[in-house]
N, CA, C and O atoms as a printed pandas DataFrame, in Angstrom:
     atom_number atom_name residue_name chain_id  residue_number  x_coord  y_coord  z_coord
0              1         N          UNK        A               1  166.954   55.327  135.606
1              2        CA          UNK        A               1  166.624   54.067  136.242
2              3         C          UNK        A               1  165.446   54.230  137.204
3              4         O          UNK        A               1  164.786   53.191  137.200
4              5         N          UNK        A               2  164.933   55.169  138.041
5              6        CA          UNK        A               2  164.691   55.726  138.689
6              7         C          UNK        A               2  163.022   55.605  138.773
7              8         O          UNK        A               2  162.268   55.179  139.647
8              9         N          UNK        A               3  162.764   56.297  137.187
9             10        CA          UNK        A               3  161.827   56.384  136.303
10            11         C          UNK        A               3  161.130   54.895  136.000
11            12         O          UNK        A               3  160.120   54.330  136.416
12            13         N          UNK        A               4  161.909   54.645  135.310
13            14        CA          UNK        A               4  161.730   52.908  134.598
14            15         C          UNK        A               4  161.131   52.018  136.117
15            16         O          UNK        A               4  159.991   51.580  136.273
16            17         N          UNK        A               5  161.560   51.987  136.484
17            18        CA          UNK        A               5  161.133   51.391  138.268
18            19         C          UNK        A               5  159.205   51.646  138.026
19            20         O          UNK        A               5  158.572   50.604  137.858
20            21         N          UNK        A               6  158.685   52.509  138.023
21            22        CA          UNK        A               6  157.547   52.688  137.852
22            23         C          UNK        A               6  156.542   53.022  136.358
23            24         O          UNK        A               6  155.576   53.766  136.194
24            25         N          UNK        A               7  157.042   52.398  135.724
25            26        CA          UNK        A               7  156.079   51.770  134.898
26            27         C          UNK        A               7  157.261   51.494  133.393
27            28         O          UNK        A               7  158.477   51.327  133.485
28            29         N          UNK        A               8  156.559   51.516  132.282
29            30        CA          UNK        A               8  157.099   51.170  130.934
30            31         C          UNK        A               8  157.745   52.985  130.277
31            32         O          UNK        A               8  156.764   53.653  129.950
32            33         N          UNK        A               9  158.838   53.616  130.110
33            34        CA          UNK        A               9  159.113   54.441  129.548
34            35         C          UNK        A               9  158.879   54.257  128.273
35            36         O          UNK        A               9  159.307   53.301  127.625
36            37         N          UNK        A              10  158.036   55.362  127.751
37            38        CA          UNK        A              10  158.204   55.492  126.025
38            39         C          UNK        A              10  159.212   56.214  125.517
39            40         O          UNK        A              10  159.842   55.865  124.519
40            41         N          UNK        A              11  159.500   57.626  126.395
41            42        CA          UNK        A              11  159.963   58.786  126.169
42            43         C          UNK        A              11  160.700   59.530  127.461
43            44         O          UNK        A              11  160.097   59.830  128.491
44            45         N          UNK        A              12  161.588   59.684  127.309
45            46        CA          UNK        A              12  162.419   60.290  127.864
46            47         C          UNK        A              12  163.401   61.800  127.439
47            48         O          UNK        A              12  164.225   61.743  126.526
48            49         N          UNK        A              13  163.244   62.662  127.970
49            50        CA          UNK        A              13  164.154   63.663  127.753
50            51         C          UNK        A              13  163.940   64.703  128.301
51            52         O          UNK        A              13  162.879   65.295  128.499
52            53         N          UNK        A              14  166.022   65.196  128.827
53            54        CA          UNK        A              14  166.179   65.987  129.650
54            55         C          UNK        A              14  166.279   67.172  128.735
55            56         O          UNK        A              14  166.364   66.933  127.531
56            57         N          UNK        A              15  166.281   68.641  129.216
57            58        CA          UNK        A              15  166.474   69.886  129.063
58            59         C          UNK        A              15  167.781   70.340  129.205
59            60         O          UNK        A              15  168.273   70.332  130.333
60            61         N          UNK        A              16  168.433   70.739  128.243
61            62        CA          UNK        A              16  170.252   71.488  128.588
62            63         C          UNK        A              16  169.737   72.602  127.853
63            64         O          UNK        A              16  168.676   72.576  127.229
64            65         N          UNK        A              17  170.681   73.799  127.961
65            66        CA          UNK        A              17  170.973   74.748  128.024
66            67         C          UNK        A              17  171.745   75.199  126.891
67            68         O          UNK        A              17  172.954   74.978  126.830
68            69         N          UNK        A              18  171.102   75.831  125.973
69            70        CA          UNK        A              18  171.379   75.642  124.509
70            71         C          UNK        A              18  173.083   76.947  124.250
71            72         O          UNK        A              18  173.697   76.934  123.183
72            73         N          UNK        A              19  173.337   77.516  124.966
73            74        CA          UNK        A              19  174.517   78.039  125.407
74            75         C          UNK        A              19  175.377   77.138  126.084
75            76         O          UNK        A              19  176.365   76.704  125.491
76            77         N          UNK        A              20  175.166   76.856  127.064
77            78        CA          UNK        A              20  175.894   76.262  128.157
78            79         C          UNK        A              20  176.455   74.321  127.578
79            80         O          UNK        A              20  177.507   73.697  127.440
80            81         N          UNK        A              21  174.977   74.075  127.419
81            82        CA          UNK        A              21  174.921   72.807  127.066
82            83         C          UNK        A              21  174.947   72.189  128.880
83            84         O          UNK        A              21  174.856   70.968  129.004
84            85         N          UNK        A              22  175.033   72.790  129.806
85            86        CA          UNK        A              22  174.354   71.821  130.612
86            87         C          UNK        A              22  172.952   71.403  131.201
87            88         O          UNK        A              22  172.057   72.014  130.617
88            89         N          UNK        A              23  172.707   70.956  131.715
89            90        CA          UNK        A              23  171.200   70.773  131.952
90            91         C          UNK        A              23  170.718   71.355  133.372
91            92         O          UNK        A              23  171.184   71.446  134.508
92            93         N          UNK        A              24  169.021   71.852  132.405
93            94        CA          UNK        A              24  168.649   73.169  133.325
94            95         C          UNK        A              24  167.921   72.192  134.192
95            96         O          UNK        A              24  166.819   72.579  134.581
96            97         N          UNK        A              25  168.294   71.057  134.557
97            98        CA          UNK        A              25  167.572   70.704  135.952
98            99         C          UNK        A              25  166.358   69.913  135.921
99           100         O          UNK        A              25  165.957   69.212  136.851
100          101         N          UNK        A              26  165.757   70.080  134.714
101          102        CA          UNK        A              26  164.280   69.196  134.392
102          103         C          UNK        A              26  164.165   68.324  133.156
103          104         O          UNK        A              26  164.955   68.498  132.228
104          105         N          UNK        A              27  163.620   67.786  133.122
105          106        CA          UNK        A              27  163.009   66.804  131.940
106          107         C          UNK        A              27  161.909   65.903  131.867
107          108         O          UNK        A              27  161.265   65.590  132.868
108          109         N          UNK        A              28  161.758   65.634  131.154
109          110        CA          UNK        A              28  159.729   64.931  130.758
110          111         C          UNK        A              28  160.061   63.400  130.558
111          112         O          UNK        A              28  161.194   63.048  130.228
112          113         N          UNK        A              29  159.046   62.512  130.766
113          114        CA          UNK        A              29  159.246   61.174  130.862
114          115         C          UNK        A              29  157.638   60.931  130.359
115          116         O          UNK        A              29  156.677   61.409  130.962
116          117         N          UNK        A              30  157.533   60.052  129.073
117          118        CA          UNK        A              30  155.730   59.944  128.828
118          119         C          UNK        A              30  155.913   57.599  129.069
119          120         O          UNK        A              30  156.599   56.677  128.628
120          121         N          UNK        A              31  154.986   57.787  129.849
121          122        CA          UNK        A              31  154.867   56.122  130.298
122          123         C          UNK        A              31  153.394   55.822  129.259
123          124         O          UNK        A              31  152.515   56.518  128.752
124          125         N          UNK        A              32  153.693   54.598  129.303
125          126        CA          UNK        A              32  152.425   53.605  128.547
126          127         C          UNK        A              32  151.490   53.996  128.851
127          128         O          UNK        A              32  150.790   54.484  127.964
128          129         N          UNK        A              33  151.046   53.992  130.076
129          130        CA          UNK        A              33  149.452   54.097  130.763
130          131         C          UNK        A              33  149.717   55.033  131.635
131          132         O          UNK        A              33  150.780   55.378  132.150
132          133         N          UNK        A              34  148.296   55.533  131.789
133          134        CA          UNK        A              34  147.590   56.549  132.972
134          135         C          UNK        A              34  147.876   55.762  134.181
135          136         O          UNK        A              34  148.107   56.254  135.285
136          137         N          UNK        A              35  147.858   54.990  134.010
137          138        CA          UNK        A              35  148.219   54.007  135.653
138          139         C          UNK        A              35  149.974   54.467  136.235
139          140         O          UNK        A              35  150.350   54.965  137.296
140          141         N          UNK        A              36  150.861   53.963  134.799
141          142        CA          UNK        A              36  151.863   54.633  135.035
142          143         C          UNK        A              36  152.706   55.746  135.773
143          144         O          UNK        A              36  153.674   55.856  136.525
144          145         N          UNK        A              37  151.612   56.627  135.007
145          146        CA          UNK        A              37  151.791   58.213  135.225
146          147         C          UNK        A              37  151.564   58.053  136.421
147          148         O          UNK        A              37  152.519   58.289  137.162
148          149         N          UNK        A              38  150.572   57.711  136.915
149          150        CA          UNK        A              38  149.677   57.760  138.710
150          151         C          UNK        A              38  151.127   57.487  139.618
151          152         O          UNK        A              38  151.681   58.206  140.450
152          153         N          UNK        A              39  151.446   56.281  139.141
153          154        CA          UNK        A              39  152.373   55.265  140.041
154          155         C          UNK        A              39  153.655   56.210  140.491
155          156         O          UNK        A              39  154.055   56.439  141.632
156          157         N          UNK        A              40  154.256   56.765  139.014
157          158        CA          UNK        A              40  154.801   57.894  139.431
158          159         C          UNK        A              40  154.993   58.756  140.082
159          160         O          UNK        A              40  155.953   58.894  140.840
160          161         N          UNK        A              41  154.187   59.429  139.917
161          162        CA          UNK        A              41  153.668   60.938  140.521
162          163         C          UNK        A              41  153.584   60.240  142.292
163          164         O          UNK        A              41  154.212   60.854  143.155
164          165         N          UNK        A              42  152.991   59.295  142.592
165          166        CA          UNK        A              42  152.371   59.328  144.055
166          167         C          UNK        A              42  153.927   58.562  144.611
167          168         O          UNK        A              42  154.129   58.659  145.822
168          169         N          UNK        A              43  154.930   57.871  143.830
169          170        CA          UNK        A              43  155.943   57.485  144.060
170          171         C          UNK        A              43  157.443   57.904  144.236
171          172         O          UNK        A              43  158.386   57.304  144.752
172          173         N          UNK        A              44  157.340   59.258  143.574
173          174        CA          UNK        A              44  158.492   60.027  143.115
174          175         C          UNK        A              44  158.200   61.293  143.638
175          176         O          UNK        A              44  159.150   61.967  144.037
176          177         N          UNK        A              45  157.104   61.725  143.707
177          178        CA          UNK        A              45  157.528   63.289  143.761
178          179         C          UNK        A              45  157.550   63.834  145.653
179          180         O          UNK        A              45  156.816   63.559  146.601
180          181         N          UNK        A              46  158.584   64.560  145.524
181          182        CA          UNK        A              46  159.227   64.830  146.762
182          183         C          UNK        A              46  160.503   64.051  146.908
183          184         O          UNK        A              46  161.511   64.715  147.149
184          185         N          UNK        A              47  160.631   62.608  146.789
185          186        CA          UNK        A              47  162.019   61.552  146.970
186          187         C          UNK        A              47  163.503   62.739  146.472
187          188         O          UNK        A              47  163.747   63.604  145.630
188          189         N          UNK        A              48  164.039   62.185  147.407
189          190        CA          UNK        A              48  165.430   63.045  147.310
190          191         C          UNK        A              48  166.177   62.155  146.262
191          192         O          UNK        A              48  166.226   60.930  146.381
192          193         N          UNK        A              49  166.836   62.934  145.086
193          194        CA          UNK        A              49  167.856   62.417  144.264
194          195         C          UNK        A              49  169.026   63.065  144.402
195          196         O          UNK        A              49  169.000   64.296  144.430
196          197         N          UNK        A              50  170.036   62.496  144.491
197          198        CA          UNK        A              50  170.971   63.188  144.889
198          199         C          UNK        A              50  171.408   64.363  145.592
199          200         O          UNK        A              50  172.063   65.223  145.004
200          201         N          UNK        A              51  171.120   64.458  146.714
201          202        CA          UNK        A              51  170.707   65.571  147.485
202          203         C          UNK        A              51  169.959   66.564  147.081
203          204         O          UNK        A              51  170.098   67.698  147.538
204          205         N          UNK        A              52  169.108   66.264  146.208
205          206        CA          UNK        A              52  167.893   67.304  145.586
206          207         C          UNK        A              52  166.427   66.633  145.742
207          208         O          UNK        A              52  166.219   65.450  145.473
208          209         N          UNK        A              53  165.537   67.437  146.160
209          210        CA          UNK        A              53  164.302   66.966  146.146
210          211         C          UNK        A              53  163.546   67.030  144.902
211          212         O          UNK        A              53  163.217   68.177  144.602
212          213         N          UNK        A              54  163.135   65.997  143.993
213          214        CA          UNK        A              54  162.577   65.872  143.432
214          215         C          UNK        A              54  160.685   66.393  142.927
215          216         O          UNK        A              54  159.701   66.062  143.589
216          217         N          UNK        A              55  160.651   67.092  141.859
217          218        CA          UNK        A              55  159.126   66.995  141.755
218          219         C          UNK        A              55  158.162   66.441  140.741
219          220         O          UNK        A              55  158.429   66.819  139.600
220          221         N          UNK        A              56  157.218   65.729  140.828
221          222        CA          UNK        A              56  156.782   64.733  139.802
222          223         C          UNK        A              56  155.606   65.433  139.868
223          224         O          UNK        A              56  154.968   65.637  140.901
224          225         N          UNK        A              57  155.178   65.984  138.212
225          226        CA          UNK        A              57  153.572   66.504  137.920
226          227         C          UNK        A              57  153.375   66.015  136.847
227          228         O          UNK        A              57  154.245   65.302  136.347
228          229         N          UNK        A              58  152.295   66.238  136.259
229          230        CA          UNK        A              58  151.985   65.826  134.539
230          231         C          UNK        A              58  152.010   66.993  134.235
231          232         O          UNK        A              58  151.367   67.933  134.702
232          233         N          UNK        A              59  153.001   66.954  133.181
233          234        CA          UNK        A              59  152.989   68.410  132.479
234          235         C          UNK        A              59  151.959   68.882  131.430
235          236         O          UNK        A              59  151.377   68.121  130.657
236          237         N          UNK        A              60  151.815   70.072  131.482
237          238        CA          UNK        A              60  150.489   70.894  130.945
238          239         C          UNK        A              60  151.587   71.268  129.405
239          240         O          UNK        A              60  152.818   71.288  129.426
240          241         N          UNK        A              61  150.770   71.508  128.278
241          242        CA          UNK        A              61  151.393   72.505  127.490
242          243         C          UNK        A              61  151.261   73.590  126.947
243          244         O          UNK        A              61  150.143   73.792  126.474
244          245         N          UNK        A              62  152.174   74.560  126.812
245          246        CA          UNK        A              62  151.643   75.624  126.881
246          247         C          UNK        A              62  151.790   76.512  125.426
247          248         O          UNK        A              62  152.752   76.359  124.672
248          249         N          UNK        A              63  150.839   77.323  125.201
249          250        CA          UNK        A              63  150.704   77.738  123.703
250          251         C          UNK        A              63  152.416   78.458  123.483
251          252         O          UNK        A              63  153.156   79.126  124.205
252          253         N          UNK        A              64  152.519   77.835  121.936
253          254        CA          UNK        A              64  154.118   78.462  121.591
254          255         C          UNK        A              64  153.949   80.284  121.775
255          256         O          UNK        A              64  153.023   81.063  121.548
256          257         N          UNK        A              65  154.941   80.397  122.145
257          258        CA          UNK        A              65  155.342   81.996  122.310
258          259         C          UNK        A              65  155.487   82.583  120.342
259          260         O          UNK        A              65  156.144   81.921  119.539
260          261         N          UNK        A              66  154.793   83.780  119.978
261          262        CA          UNK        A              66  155.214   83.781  118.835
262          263         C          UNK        A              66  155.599   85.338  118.412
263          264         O          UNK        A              66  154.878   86.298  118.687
264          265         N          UNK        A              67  157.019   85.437  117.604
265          266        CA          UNK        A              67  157.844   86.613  118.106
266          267         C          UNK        A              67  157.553   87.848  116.944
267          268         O          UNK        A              67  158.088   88.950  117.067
């Protein structure tokens, strides 16, 4: 809900823990517009969620690991 507040969600999804199955704490959110993203980031990051401080960046990606 949190998210949605600042702009149009396309995409949403959290990270769990492919053992555990609970979640490792993070997840990615992709909005409509660059404006979006902005609104975000300057709106969210630091705000306490549930007694946790929150951090809002645009995530980078990074070349697959290959074994």
């Amino acid at each position: 809900e949190l998210v949605r507040e600042q702009g149009t969600v396309l995409d949403a999804k959290v990270i769990y823990d492919r053992e555990s199955g609970r979640s490792r704490g993070f997840g990615f959110v992709t909005y409509g517009s660059a404006e979006e993203v902005n609104n975000a980031i300057s709106n969210l990051d630091g705000v306490d969620l549930d007694g946790r401080q929150i951090r809002v960046t645009v995530a980078e990606s990074k070349p697959r690991r290959q074994f």
